[in-house]
mmCIF entry with sequence, helices, sheets and N, C-alpha, C, O atoms, coordinates in Angstrom:
data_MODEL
# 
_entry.id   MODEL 
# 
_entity.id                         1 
_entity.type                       polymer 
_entity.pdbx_number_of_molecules   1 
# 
_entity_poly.entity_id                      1 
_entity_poly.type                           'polypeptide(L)' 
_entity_poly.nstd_linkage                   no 
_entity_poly.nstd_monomer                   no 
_entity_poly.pdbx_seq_one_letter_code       
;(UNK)(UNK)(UNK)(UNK)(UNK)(UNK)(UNK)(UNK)(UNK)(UNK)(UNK)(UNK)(UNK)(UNK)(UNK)(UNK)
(UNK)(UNK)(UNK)(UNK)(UNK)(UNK)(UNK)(UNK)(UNK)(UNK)(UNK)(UNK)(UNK)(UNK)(UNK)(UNK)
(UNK)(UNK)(UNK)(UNK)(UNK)(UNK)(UNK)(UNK)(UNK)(UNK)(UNK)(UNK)(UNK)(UNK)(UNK)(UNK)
(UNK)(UNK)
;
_entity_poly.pdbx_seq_one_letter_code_can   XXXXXXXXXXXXXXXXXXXXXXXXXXXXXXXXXXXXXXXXXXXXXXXXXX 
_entity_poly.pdbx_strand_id                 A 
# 
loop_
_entity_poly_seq.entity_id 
_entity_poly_seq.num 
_entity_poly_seq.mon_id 
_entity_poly_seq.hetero 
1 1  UNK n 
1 2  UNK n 
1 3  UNK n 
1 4  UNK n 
1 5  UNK n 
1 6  UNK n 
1 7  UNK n 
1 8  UNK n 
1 9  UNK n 
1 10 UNK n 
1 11 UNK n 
1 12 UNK n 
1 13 UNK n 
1 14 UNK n 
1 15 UNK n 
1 16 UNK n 
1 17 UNK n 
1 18 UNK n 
1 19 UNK n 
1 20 UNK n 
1 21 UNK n 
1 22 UNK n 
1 23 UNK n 
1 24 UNK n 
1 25 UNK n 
1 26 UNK n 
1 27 UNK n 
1 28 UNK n 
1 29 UNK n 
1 30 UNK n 
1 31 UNK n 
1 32 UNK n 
1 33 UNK n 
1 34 UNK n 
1 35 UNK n 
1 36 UNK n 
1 37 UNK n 
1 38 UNK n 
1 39 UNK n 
1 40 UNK n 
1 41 UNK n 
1 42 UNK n 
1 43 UNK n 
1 44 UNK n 
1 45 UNK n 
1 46 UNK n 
1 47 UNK n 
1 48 UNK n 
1 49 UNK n 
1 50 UNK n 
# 
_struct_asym.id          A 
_struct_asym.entity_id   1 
# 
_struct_conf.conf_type_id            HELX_P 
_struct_conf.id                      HELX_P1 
_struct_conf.pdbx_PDB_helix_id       AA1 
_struct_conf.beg_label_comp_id       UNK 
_struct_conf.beg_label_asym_id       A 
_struct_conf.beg_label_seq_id        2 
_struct_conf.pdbx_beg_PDB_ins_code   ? 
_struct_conf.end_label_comp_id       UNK 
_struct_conf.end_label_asym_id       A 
_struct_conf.end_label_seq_id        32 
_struct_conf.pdbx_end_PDB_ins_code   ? 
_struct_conf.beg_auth_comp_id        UNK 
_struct_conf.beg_auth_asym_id        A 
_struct_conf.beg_auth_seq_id         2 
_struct_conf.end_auth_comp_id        UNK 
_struct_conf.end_auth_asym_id        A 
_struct_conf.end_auth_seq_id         32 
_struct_conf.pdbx_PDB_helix_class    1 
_struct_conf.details                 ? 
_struct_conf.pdbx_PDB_helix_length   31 
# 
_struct_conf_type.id          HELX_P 
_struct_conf_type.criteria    ? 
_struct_conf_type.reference   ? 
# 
_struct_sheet.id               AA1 
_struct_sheet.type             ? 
_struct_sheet.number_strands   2 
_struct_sheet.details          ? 
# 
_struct_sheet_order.sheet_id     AA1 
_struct_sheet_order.range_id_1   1 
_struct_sheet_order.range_id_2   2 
_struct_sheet_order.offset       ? 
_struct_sheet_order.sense        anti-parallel 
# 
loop_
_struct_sheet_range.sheet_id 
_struct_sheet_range.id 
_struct_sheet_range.beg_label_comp_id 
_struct_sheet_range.beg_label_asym_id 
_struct_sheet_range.beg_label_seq_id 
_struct_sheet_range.pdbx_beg_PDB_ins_code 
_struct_sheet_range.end_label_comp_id 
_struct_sheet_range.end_label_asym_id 
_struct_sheet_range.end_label_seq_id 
_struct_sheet_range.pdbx_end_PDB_ins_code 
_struct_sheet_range.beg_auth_comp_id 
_struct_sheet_range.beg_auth_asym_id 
_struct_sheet_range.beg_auth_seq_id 
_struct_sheet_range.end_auth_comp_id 
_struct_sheet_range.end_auth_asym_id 
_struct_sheet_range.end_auth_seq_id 
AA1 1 UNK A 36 ? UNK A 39 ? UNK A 36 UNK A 39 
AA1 2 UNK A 42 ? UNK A 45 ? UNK A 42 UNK A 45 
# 
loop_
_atom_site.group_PDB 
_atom_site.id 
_atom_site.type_symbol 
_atom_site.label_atom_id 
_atom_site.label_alt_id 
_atom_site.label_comp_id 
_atom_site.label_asym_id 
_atom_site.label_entity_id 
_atom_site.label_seq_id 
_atom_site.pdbx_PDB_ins_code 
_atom_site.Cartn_x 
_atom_site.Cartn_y 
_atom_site.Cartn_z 
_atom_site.occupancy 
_atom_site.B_iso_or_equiv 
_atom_site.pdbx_formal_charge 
_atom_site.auth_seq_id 
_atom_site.auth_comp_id 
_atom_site.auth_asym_id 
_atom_site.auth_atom_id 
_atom_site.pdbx_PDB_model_num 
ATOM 1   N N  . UNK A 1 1  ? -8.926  -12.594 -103.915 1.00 0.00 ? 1  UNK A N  1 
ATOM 2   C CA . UNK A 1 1  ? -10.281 -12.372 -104.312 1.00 0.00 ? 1  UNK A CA 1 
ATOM 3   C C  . UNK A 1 1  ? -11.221 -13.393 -103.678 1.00 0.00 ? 1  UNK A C  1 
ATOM 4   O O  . UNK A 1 1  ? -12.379 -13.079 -103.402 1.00 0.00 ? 1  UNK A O  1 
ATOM 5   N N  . UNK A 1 2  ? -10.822 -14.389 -103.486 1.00 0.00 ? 2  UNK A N  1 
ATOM 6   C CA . UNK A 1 2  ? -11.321 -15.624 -102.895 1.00 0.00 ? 2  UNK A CA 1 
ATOM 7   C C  . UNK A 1 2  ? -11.635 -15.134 -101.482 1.00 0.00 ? 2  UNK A C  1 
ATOM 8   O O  . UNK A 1 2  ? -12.774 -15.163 -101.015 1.00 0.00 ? 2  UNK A O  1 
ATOM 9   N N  . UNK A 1 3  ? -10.813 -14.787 -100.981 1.00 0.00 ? 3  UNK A N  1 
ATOM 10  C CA . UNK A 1 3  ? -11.385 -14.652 -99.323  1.00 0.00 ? 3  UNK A CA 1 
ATOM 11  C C  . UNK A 1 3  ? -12.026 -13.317 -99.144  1.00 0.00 ? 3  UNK A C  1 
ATOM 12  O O  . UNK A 1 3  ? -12.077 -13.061 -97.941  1.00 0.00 ? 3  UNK A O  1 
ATOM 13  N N  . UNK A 1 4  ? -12.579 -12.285 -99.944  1.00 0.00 ? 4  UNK A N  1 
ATOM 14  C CA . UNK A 1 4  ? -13.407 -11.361 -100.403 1.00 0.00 ? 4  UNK A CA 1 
ATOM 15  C C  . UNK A 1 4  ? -14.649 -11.753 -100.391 1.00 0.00 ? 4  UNK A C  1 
ATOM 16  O O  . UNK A 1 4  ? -15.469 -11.004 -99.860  1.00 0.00 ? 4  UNK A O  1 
ATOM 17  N N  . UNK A 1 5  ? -15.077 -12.982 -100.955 1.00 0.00 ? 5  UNK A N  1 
ATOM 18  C CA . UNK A 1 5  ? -16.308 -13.808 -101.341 1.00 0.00 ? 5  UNK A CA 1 
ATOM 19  C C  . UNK A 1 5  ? -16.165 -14.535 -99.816  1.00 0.00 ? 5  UNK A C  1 
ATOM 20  O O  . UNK A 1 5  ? -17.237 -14.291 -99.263  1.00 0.00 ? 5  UNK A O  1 
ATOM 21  N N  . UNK A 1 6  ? -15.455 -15.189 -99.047  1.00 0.00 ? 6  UNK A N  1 
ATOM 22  C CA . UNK A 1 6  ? -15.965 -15.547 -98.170  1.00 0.00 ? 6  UNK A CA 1 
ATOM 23  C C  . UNK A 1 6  ? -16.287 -14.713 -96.945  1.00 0.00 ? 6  UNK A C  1 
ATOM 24  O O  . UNK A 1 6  ? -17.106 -15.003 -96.073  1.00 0.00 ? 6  UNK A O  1 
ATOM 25  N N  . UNK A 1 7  ? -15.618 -13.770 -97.000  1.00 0.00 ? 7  UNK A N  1 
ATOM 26  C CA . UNK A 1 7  ? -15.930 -12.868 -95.986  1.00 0.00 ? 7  UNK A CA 1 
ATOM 27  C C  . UNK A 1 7  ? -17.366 -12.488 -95.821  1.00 0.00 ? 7  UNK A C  1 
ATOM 28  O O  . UNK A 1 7  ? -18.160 -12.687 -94.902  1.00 0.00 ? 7  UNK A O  1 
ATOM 29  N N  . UNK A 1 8  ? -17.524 -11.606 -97.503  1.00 0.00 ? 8  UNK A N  1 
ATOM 30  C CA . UNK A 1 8  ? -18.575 -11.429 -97.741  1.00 0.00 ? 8  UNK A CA 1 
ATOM 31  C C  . UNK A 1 8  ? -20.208 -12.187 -97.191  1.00 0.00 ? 8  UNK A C  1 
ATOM 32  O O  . UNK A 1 8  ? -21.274 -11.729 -96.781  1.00 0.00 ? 8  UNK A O  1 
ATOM 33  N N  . UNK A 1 9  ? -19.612 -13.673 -97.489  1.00 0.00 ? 9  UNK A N  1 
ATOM 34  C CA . UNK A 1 9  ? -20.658 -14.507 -96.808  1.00 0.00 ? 9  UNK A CA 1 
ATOM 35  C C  . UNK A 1 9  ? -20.784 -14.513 -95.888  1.00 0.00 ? 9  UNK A C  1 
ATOM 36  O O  . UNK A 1 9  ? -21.864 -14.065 -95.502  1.00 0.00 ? 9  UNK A O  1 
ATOM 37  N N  . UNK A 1 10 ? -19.883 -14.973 -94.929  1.00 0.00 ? 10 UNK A N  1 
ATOM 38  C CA . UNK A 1 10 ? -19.911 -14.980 -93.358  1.00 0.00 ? 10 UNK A CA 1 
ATOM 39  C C  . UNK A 1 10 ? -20.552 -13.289 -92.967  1.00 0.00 ? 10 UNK A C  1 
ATOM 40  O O  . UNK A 1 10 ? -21.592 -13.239 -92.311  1.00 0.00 ? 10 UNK A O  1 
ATOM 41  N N  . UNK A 1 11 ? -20.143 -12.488 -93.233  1.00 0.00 ? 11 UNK A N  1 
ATOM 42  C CA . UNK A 1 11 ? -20.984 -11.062 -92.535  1.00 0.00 ? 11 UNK A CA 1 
ATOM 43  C C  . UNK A 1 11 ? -22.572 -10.860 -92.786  1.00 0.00 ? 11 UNK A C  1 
ATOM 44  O O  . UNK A 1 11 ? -23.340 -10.212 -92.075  1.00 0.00 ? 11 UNK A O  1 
ATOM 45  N N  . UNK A 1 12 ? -23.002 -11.856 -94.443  1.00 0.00 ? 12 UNK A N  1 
ATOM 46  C CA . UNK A 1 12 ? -24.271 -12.200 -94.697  1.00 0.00 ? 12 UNK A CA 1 
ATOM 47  C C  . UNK A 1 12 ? -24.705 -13.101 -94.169  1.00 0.00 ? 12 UNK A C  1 
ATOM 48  O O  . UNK A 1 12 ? -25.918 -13.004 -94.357  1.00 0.00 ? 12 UNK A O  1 
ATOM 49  N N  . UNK A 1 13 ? -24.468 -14.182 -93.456  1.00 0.00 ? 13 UNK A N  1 
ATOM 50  C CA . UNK A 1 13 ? -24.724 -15.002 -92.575  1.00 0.00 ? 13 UNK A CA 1 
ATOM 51  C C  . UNK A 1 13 ? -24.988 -14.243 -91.334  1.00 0.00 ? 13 UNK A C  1 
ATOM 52  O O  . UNK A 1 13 ? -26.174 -13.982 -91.132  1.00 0.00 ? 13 UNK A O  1 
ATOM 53  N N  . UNK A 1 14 ? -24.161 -13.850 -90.495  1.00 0.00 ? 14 UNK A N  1 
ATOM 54  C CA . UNK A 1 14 ? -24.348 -13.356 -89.534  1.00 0.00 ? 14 UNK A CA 1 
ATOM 55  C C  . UNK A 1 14 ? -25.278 -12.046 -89.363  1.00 0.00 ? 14 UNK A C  1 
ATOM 56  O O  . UNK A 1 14 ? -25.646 -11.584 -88.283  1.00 0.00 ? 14 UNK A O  1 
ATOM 57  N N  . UNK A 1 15 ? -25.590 -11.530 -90.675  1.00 0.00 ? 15 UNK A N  1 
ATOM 58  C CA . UNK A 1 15 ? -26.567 -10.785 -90.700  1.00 0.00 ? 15 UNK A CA 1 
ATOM 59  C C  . UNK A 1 15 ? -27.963 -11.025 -90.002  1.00 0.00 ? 15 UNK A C  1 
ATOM 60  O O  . UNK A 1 15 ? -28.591 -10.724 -88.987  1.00 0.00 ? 15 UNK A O  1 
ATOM 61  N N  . UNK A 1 16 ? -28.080 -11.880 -91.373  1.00 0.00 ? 16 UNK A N  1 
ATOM 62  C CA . UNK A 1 16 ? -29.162 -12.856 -91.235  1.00 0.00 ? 16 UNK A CA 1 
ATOM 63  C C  . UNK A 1 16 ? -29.681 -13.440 -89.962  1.00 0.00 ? 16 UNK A C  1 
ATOM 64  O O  . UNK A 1 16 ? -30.884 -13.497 -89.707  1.00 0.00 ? 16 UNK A O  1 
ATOM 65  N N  . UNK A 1 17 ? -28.812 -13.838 -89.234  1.00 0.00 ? 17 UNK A N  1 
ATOM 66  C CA . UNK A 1 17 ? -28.656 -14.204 -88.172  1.00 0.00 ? 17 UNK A CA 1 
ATOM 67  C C  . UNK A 1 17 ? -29.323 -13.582 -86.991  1.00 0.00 ? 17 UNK A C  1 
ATOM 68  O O  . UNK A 1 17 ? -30.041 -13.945 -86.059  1.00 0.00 ? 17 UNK A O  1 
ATOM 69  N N  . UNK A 1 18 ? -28.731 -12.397 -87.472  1.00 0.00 ? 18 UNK A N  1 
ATOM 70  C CA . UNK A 1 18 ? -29.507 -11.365 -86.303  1.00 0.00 ? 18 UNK A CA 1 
ATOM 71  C C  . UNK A 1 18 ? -30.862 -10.948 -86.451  1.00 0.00 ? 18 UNK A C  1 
ATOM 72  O O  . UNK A 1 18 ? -31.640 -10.707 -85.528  1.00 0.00 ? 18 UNK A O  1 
ATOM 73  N N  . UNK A 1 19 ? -31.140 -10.864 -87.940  1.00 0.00 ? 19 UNK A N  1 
ATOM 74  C CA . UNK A 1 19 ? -32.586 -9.843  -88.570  1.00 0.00 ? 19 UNK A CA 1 
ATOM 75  C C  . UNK A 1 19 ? -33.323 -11.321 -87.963  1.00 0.00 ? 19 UNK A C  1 
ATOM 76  O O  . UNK A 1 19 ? -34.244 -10.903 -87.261  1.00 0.00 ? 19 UNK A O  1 
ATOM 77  N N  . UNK A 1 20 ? -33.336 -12.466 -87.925  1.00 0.00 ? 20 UNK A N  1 
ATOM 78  C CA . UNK A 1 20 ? -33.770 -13.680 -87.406  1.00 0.00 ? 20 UNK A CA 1 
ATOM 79  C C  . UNK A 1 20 ? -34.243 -13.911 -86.095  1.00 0.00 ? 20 UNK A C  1 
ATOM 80  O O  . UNK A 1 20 ? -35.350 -14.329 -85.754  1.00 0.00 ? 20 UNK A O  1 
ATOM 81  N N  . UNK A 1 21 ? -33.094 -13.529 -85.273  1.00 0.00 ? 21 UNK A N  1 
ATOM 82  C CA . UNK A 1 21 ? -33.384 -13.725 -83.940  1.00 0.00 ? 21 UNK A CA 1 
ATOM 83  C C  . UNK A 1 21 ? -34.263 -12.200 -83.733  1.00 0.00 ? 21 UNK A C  1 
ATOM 84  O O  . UNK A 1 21 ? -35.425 -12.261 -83.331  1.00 0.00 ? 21 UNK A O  1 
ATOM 85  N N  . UNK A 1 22 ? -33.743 -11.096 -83.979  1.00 0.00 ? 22 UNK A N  1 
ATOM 86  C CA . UNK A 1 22 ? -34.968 -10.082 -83.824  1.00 0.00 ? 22 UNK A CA 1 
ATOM 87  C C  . UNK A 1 22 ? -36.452 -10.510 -84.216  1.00 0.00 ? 22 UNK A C  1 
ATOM 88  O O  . UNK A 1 22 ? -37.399 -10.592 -83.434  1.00 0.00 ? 22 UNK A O  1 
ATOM 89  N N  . UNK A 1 23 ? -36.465 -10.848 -86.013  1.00 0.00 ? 23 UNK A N  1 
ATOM 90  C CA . UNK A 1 23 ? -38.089 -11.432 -85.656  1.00 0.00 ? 23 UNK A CA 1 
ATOM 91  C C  . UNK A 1 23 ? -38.645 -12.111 -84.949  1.00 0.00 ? 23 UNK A C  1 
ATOM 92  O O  . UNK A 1 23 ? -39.743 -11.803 -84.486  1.00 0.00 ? 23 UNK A O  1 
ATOM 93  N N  . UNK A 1 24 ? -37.994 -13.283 -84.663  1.00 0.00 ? 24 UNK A N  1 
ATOM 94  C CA . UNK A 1 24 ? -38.534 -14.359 -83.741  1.00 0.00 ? 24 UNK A CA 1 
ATOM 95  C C  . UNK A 1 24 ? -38.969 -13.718 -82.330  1.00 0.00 ? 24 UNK A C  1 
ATOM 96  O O  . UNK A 1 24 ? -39.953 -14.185 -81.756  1.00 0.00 ? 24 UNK A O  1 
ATOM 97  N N  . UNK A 1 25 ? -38.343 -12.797 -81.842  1.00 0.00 ? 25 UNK A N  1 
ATOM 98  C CA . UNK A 1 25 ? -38.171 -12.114 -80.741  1.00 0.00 ? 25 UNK A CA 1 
ATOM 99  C C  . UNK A 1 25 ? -39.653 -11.033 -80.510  1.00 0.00 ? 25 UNK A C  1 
ATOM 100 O O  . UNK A 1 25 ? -40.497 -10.953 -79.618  1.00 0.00 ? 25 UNK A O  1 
ATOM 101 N N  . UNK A 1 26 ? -39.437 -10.343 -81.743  1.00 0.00 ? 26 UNK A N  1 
ATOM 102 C CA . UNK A 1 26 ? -40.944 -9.531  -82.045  1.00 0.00 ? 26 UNK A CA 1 
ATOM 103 C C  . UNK A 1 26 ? -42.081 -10.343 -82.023  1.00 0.00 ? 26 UNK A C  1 
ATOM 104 O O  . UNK A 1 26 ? -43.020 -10.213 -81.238  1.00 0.00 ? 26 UNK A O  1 
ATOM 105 N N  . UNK A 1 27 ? -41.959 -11.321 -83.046  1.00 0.00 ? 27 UNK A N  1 
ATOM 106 C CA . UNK A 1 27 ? -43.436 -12.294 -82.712  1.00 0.00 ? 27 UNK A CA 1 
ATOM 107 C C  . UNK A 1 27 ? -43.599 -13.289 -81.687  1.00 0.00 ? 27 UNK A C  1 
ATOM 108 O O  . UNK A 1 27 ? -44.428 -14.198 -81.712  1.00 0.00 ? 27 UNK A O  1 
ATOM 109 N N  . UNK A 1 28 ? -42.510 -12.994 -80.521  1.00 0.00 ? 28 UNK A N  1 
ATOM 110 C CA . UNK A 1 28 ? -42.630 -13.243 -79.201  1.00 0.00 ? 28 UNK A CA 1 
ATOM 111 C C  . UNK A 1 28 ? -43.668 -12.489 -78.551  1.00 0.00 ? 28 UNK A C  1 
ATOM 112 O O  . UNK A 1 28 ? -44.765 -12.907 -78.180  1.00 0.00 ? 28 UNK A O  1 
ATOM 113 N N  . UNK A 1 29 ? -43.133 -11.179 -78.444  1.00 0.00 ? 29 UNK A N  1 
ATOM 114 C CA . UNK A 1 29 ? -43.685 -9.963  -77.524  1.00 0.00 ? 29 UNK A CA 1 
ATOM 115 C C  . UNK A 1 29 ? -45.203 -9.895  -78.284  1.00 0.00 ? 29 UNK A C  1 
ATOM 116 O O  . UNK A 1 29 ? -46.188 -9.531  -77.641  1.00 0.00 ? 29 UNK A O  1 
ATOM 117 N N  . UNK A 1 30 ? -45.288 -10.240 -79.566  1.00 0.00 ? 30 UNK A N  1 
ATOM 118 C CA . UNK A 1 30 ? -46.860 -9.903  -80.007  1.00 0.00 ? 30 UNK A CA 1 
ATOM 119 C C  . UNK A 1 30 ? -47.486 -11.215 -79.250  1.00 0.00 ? 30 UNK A C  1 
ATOM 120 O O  . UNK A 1 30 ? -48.398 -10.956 -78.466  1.00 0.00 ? 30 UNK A O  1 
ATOM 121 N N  . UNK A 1 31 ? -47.104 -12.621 -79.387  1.00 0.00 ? 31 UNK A N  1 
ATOM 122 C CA . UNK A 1 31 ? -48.107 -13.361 -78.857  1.00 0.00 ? 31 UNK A CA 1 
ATOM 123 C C  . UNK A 1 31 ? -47.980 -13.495 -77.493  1.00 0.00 ? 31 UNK A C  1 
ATOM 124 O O  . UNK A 1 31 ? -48.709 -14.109 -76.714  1.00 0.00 ? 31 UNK A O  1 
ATOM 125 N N  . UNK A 1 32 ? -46.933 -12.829 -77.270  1.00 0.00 ? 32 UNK A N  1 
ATOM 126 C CA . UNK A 1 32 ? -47.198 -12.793 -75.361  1.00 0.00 ? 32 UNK A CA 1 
ATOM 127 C C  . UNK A 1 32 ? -48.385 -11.550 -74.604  1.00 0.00 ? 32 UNK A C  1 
ATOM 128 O O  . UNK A 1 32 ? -48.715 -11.478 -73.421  1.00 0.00 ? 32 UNK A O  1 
ATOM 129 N N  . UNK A 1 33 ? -48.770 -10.801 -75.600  1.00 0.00 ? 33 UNK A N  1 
ATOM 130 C CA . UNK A 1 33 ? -49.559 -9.797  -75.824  1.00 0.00 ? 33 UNK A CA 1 
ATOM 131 C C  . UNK A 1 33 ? -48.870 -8.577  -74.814  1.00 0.00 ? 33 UNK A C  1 
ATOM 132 O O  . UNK A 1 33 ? -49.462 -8.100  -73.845  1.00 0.00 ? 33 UNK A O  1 
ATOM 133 N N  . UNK A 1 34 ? -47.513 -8.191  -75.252  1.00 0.00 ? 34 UNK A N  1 
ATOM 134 C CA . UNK A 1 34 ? -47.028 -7.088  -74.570  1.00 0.00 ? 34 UNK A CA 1 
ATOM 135 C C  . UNK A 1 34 ? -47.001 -5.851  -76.002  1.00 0.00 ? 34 UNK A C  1 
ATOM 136 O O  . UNK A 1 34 ? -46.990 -5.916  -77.231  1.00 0.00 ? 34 UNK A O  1 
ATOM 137 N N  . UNK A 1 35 ? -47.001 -5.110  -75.272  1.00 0.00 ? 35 UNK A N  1 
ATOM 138 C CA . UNK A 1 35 ? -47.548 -4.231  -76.330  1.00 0.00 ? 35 UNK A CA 1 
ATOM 139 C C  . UNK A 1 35 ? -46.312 -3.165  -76.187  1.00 0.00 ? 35 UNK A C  1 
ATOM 140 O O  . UNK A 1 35 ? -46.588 -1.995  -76.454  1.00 0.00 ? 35 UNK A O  1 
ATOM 141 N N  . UNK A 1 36 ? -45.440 -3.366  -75.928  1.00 0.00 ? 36 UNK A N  1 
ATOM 142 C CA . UNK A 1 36 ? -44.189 -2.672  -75.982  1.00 0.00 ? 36 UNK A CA 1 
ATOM 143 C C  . UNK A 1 36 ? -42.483 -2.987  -76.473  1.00 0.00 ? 36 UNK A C  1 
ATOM 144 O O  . UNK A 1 36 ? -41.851 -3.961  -76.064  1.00 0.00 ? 36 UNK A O  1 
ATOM 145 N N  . UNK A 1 37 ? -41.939 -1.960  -77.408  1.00 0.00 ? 37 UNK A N  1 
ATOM 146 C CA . UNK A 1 37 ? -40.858 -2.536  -77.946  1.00 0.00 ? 37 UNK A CA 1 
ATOM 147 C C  . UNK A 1 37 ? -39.923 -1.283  -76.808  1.00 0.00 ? 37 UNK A C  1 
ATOM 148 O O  . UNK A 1 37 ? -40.532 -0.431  -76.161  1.00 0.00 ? 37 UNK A O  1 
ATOM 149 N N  . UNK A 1 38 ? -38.394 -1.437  -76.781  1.00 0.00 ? 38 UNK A N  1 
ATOM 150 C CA . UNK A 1 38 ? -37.788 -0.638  -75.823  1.00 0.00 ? 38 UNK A CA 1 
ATOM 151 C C  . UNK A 1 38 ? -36.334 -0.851  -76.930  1.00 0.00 ? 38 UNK A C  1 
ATOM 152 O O  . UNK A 1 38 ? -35.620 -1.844  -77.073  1.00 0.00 ? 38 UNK A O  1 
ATOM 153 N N  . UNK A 1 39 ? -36.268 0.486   -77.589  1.00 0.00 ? 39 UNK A N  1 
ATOM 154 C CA . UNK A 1 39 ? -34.951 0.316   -78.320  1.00 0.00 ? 39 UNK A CA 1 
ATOM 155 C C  . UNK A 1 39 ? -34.358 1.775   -77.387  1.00 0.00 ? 39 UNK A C  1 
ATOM 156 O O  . UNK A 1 39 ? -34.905 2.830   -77.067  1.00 0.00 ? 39 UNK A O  1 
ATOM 157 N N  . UNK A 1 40 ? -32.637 1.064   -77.111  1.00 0.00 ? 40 UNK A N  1 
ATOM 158 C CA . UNK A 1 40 ? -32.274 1.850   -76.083  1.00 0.00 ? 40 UNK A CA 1 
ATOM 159 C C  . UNK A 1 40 ? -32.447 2.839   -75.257  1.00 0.00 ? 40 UNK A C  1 
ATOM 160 O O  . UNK A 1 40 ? -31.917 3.950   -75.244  1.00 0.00 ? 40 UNK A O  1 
ATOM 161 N N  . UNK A 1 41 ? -33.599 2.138   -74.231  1.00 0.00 ? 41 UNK A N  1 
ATOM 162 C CA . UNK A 1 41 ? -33.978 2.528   -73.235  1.00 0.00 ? 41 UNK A CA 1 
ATOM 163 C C  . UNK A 1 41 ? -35.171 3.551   -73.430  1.00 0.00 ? 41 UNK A C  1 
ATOM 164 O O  . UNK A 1 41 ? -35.627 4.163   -72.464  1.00 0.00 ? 41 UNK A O  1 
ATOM 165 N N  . UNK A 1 42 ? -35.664 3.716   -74.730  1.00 0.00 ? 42 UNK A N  1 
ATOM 166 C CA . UNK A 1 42 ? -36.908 4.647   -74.884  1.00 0.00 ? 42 UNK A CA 1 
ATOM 167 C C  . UNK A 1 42 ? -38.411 3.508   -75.321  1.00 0.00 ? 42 UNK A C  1 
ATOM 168 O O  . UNK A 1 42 ? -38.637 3.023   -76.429  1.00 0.00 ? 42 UNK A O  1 
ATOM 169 N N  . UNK A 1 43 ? -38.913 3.404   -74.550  1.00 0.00 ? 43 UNK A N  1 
ATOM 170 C CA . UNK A 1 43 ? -40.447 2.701   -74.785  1.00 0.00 ? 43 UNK A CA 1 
ATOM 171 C C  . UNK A 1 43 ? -41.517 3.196   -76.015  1.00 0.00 ? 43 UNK A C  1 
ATOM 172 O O  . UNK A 1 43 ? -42.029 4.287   -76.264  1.00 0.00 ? 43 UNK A O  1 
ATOM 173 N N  . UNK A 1 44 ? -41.615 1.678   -76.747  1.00 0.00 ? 44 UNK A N  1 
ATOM 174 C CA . UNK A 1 44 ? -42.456 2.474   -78.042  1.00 0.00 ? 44 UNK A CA 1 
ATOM 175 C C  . UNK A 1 44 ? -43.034 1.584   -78.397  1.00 0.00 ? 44 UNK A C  1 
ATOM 176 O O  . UNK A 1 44 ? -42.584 0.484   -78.718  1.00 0.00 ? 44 UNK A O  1 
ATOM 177 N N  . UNK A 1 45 ? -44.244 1.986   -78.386  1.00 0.00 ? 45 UNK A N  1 
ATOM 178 C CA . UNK A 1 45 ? -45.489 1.339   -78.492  1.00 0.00 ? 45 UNK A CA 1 
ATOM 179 C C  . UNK A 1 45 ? -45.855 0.560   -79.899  1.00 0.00 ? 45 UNK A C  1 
ATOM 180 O O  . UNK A 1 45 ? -45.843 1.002   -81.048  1.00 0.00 ? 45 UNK A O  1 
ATOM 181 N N  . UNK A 1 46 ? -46.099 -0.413  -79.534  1.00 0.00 ? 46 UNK A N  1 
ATOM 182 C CA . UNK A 1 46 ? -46.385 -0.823  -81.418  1.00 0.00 ? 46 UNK A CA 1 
ATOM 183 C C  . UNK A 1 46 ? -47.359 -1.005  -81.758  1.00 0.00 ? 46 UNK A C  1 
ATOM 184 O O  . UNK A 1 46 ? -48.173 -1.651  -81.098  1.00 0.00 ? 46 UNK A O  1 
ATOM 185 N N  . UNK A 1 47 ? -47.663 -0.364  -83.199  1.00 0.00 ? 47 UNK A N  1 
ATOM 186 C CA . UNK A 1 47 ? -48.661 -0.266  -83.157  1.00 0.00 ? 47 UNK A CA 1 
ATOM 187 C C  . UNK A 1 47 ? -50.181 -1.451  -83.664  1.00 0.00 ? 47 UNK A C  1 
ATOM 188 O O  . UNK A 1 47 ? -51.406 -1.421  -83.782  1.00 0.00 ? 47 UNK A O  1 
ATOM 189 N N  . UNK A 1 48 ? -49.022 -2.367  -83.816  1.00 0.00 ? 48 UNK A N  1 
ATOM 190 C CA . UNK A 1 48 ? -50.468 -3.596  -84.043  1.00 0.00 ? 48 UNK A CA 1 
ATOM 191 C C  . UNK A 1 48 ? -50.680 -4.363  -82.809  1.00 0.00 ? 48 UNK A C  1 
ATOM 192 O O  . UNK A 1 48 ? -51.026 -5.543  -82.771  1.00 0.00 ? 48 UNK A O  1 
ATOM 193 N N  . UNK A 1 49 ? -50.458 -3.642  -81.854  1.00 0.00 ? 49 UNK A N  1 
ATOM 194 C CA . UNK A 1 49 ? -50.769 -4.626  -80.631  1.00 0.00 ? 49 UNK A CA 1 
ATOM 195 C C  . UNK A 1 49 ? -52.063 -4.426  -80.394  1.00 0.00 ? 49 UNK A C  1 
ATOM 196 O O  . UNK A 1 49 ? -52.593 -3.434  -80.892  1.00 0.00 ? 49 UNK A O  1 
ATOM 197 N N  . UNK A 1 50 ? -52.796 -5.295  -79.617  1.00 0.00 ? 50 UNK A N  1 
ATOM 198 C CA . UNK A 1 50 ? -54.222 -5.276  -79.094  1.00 0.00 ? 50 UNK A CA 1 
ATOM 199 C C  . UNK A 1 50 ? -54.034 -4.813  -77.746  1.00 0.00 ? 50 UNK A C  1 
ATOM 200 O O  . UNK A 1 50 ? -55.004 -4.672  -77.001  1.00 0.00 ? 50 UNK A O  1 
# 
């Protein structure tokens, strides 16, 4: 049961991890003022860009 709970964590860690580096990544492209996201290979416009 013990290594249930740690598993658990580590896959919530590494979650995290990722939803993280994606934001950071998004409020890249907004203050670089690109106005485009590209999720596999289809271009999509977002819509709070200037």
């Amino acid at each position: 049961m013990n290594d249930r709970d740690k598993l658990r964590r580590s896959n919530l860690f590494l979650i995290l991890i990722v939803v993280t580096i994606l934001i950071f990544g998004l409020i890249y492209r907004m203050k670089t003022g690109d106005p485009t996201l590209y999720l596999f290979g289809y271009e999509i416009p977002l819509p709070f860009a200037s």
